[in-house]
C-alpha positions, 0 to 999 in steps of 0.5 A: 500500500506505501507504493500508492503514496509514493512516486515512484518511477516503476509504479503505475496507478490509474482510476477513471468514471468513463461515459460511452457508448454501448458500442465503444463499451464492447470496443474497449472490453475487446482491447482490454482482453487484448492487451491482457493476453499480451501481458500474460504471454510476457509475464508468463516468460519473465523469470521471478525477480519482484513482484507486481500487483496488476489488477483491471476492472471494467464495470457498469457503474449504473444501475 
């Protein structure tokens, strides 16, 4: 939890409320899904030096 009152040049923390599109809704889940297929293959190579807590969430916020 100190990483997220610190800034530190290798930490990365983002939070957003977003309006959109029902259509941009399914554009964006896609290249969220994307993106975290390519990390996964790069994590899944990478030897154990440190560890990182990455965490995507993308939820309706209305009712």
């Amino acid at each position: 939890m100190r990483s997220i009152d610190q800034d530190v040049k290798n930490n990365l923390h983002y939070s957003a409320a977003v309006t959109l599109s029902q259509k941009d809704v399914l554009k964006v889940k896609e290249l969220i899904l994307q993106n975290l297929n390519v990390i996964n293959k790069v994590v899944s190579q990478s030897p154990e030096e440190v560890i990182y807590a990455m965490n995507f969430d993308f939820f309706d916020l209305g009712d």
